[in-house]
TIDRENDREN-604008 format. One record per residue: residue in three letters; y, z, x of N, C-alpha, C in turn. Coordinates in steps of 0.02 Angstrom, whole numbers, padded with zeros to 5 digits, always signed. Layout:
<recs>
AlaYZXYZXYZX ...
</recs>
This chain:
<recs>
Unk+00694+00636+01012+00676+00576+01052+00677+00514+01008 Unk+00698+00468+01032+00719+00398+00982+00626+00354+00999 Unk+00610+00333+00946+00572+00317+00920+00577+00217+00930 Unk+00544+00194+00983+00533+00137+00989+00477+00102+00950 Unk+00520+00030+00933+00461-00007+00930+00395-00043+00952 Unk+00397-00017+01016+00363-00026+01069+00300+00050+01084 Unk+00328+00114+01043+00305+00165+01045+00243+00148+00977 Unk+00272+00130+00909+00260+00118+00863+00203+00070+00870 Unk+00213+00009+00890+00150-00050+00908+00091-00006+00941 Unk+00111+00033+00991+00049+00071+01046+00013+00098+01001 Unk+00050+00154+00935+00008+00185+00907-00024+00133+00857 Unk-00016+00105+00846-00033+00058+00783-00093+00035+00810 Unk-00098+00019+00894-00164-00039+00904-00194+00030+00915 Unk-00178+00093+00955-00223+00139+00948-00266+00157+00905 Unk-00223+00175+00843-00249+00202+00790-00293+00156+00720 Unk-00256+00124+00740-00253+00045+00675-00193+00067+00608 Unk-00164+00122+00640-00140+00136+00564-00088+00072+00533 Unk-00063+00073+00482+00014+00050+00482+00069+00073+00501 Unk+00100+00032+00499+00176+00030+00550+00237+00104+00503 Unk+00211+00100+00433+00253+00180+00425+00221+00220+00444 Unk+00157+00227+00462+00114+00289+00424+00140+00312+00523 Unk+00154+00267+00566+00119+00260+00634+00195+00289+00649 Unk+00253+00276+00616+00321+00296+00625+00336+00331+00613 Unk+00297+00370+00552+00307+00437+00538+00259+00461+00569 Unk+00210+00470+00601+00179+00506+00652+00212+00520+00706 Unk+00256+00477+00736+00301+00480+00795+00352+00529+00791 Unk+00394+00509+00724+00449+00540+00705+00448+00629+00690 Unk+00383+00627+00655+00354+00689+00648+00337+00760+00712 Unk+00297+00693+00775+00288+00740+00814+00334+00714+00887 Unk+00395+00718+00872+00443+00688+00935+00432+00644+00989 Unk+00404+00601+01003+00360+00560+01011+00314+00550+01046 Unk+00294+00619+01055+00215+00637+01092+00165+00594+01039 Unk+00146+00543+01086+00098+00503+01069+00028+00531+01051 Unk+00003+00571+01082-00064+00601+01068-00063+00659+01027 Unk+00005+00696+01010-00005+00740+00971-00008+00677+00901 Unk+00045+00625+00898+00040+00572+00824-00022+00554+00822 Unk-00054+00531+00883-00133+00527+00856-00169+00580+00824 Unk-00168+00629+00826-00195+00686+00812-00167+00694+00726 Unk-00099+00684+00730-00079+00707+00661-00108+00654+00622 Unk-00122+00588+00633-00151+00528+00592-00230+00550+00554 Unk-00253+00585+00621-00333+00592+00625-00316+00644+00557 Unk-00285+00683+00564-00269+00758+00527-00275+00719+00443 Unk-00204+00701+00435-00199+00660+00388-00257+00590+00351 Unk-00297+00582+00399-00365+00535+00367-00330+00463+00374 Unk-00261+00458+00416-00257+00394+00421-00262+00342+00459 Unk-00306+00380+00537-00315+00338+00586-00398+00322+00556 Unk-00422+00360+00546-00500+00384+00518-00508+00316+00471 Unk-00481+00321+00431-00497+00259+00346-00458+00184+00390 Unk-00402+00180+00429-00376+00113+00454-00415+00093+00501 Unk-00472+00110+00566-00515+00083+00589-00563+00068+00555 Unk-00575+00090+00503-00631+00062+00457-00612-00012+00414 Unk-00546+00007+00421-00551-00070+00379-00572-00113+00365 Unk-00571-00145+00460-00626-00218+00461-00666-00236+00430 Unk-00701-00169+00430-00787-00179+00429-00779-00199+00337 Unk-00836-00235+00323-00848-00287+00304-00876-00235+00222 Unk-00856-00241+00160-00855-00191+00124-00866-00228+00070 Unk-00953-00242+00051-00975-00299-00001-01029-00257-00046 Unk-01021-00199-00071-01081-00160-00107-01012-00130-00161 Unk-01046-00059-00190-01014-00048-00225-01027-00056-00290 Unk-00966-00058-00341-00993-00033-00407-00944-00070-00457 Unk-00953-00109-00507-00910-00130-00560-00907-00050-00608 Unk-00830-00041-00621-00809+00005-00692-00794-00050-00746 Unk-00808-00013-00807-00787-00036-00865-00753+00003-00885 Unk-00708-00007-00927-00671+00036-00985-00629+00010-01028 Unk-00638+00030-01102-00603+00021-01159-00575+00047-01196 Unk-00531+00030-01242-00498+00064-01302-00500-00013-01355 Unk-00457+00029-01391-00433-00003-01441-00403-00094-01412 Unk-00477-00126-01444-00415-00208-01429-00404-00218-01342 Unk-00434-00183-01290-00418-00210-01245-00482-00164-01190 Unk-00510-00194-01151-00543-00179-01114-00520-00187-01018 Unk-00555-00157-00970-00543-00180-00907-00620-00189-00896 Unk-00609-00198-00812-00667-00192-00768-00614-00204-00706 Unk-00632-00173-00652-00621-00158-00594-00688-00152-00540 Unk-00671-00179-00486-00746-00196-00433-00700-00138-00377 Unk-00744-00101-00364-00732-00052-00287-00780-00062-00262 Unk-00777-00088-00199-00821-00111-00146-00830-00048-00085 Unk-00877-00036-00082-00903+00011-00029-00943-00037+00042 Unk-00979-00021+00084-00988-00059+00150-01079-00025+00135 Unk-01095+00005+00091-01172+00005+00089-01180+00039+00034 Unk-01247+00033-00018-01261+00038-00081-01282+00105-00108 Unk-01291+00151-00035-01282+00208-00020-01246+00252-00067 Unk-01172+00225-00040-01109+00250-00057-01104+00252-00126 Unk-01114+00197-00175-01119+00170-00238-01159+00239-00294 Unk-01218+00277-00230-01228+00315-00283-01218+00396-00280 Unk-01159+00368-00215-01108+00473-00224-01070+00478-00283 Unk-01068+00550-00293-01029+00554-00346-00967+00550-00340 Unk-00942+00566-00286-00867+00561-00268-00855+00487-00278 Unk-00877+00432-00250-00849+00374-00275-00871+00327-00355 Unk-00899+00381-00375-00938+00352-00461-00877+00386-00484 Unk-00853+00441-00473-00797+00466-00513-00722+00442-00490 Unk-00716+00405-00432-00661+00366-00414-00656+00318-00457 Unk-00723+00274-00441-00714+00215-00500-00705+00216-00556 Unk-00715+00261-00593-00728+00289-00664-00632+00312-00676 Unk-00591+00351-00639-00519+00350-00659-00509+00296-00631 Unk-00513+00255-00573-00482+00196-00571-00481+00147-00624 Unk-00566+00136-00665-00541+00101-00719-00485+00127-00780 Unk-00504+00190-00786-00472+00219-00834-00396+00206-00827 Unk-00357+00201-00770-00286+00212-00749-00269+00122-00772 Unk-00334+00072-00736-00305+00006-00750-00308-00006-00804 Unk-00330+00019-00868-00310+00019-00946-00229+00009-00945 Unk-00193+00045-00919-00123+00054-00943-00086+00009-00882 Unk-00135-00045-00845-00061-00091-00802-00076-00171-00839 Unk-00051-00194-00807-00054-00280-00821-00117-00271-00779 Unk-00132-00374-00775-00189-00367-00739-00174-00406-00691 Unk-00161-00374-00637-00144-00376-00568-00173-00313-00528 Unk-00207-00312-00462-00232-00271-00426-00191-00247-00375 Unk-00147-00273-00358-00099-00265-00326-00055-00209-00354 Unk-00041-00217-00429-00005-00157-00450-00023-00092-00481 Unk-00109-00113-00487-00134-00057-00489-00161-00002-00430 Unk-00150-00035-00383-00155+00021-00322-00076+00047-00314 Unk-00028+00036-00328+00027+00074-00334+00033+00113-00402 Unk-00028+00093-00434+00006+00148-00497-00021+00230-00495 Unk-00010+00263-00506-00038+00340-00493-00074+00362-00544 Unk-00123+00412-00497-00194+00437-00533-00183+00487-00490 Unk-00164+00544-00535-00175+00603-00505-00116+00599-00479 Unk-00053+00602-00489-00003+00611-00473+00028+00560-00396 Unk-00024+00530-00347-00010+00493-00314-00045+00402-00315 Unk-00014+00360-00286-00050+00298-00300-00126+00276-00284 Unk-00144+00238-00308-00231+00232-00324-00237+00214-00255 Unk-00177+00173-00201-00200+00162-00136-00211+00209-00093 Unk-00171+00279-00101-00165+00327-00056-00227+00373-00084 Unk-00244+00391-00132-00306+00416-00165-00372+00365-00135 Unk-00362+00299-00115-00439+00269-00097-00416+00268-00027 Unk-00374+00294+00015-00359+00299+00080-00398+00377+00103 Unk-00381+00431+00060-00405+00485+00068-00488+00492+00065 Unk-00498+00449+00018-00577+00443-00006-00612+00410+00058 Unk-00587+00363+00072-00605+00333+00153-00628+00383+00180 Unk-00571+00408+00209-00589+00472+00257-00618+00529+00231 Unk-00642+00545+00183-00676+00602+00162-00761+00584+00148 Unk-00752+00515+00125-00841+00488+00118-00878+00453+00186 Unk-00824+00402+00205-00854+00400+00285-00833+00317+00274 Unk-00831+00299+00220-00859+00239+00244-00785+00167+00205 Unk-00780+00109+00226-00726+00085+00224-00758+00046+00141 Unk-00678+00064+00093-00664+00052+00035-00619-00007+00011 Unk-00631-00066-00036-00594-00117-00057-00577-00111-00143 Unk-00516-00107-00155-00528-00099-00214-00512-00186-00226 Unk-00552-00240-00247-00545-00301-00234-00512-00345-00294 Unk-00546-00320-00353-00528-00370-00421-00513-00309-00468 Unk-00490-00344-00522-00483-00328-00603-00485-00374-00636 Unk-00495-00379-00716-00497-00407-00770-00472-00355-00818 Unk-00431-00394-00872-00419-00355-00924-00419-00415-00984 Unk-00456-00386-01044-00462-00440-01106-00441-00410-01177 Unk-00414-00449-01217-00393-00399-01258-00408-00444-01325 Unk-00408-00403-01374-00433-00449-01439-00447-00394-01479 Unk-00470-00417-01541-00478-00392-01611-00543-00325-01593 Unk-00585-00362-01559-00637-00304-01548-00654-00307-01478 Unk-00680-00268-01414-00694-00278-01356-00757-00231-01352 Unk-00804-00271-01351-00844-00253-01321-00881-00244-01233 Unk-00927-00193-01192-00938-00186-01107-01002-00184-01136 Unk-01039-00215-01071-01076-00193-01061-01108-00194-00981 Unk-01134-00148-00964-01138-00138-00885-01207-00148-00872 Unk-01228-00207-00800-01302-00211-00809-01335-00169-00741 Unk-01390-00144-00735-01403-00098-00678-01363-00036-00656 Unk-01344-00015-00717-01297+00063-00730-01300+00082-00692 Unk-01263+00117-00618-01270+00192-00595-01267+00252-00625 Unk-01216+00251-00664-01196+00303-00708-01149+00280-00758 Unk-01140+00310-00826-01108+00276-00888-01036+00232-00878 Unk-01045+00163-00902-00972+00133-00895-00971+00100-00801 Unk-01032+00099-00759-01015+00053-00692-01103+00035-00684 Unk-01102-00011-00628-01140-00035-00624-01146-00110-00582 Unk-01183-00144-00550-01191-00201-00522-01142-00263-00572 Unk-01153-00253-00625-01121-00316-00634-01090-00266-00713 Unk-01028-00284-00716-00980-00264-00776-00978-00344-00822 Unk-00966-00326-00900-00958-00371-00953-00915-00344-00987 Unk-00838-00403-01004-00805-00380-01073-00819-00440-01120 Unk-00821-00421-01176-00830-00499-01240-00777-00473-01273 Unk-00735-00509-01317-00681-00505-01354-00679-00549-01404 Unk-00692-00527-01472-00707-00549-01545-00677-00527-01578 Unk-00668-00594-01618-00624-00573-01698-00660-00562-01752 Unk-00659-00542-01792-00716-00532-01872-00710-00469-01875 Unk-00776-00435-01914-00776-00376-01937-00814-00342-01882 Unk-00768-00286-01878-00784-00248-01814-00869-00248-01804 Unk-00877-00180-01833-00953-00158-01841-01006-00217-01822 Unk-00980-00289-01834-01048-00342-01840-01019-00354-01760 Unk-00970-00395-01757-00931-00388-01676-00942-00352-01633 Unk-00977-00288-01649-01009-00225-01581-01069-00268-01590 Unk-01105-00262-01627-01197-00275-01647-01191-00338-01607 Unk-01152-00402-01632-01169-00462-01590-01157-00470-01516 Unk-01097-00432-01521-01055-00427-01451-01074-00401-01392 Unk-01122-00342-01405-01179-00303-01343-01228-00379-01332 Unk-01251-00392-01387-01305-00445-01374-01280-00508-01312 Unk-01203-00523-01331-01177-00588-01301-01156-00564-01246 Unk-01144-00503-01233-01141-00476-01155-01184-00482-01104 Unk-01235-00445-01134-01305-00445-01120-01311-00522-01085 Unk-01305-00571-01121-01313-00646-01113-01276-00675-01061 Unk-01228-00639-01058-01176-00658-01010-01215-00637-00919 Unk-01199-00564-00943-01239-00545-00883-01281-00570-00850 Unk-01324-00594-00888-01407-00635-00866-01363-00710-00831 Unk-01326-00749-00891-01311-00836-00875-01250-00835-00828 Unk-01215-00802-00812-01155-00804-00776-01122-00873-00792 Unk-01104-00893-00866-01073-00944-00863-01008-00954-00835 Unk-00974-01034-00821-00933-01052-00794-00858-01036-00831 Unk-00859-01050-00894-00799-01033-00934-00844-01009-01004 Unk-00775-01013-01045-00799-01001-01127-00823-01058-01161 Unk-00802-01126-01130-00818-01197-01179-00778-01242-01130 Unk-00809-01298-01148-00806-01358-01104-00713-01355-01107 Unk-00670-01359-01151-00592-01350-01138-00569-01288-01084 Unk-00610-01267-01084-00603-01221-01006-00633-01229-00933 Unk-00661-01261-00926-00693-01281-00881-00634-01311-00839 Unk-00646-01278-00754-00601-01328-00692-00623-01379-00740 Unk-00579-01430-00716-00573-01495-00695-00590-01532-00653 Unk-00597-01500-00579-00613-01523-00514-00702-01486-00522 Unk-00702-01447-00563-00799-01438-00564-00822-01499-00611 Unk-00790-01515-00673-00806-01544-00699-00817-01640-00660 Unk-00777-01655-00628-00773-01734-00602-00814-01722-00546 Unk-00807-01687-00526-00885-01653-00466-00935-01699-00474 Unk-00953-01644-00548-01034-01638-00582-01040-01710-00612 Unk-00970-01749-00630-00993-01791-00660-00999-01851-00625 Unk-00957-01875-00553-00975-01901-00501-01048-01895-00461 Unk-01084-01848-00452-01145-01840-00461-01185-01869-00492 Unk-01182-01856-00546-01234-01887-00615-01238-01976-00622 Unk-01146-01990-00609-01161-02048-00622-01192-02073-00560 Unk-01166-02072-00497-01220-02107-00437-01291-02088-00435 Unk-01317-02026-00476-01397-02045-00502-01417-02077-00547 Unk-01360-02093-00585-01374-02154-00663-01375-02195-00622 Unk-01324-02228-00574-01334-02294-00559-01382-02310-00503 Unk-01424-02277-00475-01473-02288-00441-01524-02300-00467 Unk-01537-02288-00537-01595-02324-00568-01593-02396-00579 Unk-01522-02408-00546-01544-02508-00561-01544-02521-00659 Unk-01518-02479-00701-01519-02484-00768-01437-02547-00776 Unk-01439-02566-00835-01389-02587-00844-01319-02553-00855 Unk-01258-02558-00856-01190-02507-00867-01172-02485-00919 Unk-01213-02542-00983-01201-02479-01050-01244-02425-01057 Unk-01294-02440-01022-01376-02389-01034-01343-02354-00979 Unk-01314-02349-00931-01303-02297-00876-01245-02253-00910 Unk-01203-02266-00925-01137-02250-00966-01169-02197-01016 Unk-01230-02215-01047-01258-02185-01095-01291-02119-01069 Unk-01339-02135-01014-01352-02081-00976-01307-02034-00944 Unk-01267-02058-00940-01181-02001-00891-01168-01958-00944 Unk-01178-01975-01002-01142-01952-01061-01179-01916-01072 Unk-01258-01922-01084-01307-01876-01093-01328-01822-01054 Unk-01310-01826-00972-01310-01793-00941-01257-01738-00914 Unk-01206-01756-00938-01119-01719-00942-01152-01672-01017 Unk-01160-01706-01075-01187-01647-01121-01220-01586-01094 Unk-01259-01596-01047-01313-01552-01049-01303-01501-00996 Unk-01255-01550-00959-01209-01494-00914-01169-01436-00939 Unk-01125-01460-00994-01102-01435-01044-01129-01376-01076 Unk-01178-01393-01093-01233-01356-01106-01242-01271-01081 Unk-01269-01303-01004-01288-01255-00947-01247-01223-00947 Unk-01161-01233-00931-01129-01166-00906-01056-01157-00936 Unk-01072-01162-01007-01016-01158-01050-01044-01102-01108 Unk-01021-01059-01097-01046-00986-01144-01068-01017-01219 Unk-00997-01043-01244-01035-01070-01324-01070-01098-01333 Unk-01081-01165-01269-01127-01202-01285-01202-01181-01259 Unk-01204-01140-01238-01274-01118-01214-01319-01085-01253 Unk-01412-01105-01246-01431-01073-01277-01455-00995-01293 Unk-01423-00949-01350-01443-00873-01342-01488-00854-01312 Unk-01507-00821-01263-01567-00798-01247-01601-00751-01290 Unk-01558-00715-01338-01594-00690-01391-01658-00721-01426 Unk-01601-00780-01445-01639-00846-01493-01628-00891-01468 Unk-01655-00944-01412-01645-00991-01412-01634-01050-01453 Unk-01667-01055-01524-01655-01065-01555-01556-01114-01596 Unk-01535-01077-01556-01450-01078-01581-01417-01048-01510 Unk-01352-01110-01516-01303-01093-01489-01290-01019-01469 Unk-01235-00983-01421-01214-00944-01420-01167-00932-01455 Unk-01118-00987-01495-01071-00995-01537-01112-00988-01613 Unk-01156-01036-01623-01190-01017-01700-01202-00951-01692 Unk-01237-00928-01649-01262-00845-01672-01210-00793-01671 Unk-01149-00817-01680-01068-00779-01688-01076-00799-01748 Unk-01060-00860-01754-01044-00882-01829-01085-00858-01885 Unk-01164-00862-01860-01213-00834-01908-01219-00744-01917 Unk-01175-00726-01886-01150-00656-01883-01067-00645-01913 Unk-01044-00684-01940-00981-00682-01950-00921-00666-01940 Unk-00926-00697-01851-00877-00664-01794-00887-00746-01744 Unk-00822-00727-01700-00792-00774-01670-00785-00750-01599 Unk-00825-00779-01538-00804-00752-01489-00748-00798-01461 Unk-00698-00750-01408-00641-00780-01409-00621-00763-01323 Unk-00661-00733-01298-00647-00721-01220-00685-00689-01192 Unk-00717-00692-01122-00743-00632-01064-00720-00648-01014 Unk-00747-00592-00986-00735-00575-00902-00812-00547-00876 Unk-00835-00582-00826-00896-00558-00797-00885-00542-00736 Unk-00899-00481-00712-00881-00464-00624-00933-00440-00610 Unk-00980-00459-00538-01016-00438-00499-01002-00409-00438 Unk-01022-00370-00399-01034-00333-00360-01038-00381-00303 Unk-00987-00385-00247-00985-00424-00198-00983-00519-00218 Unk-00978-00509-00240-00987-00610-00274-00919-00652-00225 Unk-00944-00676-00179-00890-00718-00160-00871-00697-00087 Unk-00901-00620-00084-00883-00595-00006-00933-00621+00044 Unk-00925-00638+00106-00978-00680+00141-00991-00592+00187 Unk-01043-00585+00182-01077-00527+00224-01099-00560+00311 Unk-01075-00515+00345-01071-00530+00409-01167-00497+00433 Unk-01205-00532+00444-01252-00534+00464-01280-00531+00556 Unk-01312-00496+00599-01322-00489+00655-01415-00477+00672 Unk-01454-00499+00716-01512-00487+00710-01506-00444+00770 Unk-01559-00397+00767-01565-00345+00810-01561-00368+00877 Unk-01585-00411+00916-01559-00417+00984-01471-00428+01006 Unk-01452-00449+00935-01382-00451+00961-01342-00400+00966 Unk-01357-00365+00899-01334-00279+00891-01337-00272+00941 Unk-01400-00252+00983-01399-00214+01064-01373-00263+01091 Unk-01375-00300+01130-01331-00347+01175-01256-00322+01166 Unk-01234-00325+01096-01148-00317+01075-01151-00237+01094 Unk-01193-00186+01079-01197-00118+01097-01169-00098+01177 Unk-01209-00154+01227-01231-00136+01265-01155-00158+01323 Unk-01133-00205+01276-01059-00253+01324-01012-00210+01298 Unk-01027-00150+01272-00973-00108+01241-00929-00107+01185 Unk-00953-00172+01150-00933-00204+01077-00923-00154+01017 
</recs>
């Protein structure tokens, strides 16, 4: 039986699958429509593609390192639940391991294979075997002389709520010792970049458009205001620029002196949290039932 595109669309809004998975269901079962539904269900791919939608902001940062180069990878689960099966602690755990060996693109690490098939079709299966809808969303990869992780609110070794890589030059051994510490720091300050030469541009004229229309509302004169913009851009500076901030170790000193006073150079991170940026779809209980009840 010849296989329409019109056959293909039906199963697709049926099922939610995609348009191969939905063509080879057809093709497969001559184009008895309800037996292809059936073979989708079989296969875990009508099962994991209605889940999609749903809104998938929990989950777990991986870390992993070697030699000179570290990752972190965020897999997003749809409740915090999920975060502490073992089946998806050990997903995340080869997923980071596999994105060691791609560029850093997420896109090409779900085509790269783990376990003999790609990391997308492996978190397609996992869908349908744990219950619940899966994002594999970000990566980072940093590379340098020494890389140090550190993971804050561990589930289990190497993941956790929020992943840290630091990347330092100097002598190793002092570069672990300082480098857990400046993680640590990281974790807590979530700074904006590494140093004010990194910083947007468009955050920076923001903050500093701000400042000055509160300088000039004091009615001060324009060199004394000029003076204040300047003093107040420092201190911005300050706040959310890794080097320039103060250690929480030691406040005392920079985050940059207490490298230097360790005889190491930090030279890059990556900080990833757990949902950061996803807007969670929120409902209060009368609506739930109302939407329940209109068949929603």
């Amino acid at each position: 039986m010849a296989i329409t595109a019109a056959m293909v669309k039906e199963l697709r809004e049926t099922t939610g699958a995609g348009m191969m998975d939905a063509k080879k269901a057809l093709t497969e079962n001559n184009g008895d429509m309800e037996a292809a539904v059936d073979w989708l269900r079989t296969k875990g791919l009508a099962k994991a593609a209605k889940k999609s939608g749903r809104v998938a902001a929990e989950g777990l940062v991986g870390v992993s390192v070697t030699d000179g180069k570290g990752v972190a990878v965020e897999l997003n689960s749809e409740t915090d639940f999920v975060a502490k099966n073992a089946d998806f602690q050990q997903l995340v755990r080869e997923i980071a391991d596999v994105a060691l060996t791609v560029d850093e693109d997420v896109e090409v690490l779900k085509q790269t294979h783990l376990n003999g098939r790609p990391v997308a079709d492996v978190l397609t299966d996992a869908i349908a075997r744990i219950g619940e809808n899966m994002t594999l969303r970000r990566m980072h990869i940093l590379e340098g002389d020494t890389i140090v992780s550190y993971v804050h609110n561990a589930a289990a070794e190497g993941m956790g709520r929020i992943g840290v890589l630091v990347s330092l030059n100097g002598p190793k051994d002092k570069a672990e010792e300082i480098g857990k510490q400046i993680a640590m720091h990281i974790a807590a300050t979530s700074p904006a970049s590494l140093s004010e030469a990194d910083l947007d541009p468009a955050l920076v004229e923001r903050e500093k458009a701000v400042l000055s229309e509160q300088a000039r509302e004091s009615g001060k004169p324009e060199a004394v205001i000029e003076k204040m913009i300047e003093g107040r851009m420092g201190k911005f500076f300050e706040e959310v620029t890794l080097l320039n901030q103060k250690f929480v170790i030691n406040p005392d000193v920079t985050v940059a002196q207490a490298a230097k006073d360790a005889g190491v150079e930090v030279t890059g991170y990556a900080r990833v949290a757990v949902g950061e940026g996803i807007e969670k779809k929120e409902e209060d209980f009368a609506a739930e039932v109302a939407k329940t009840l209109a068949g929603g």
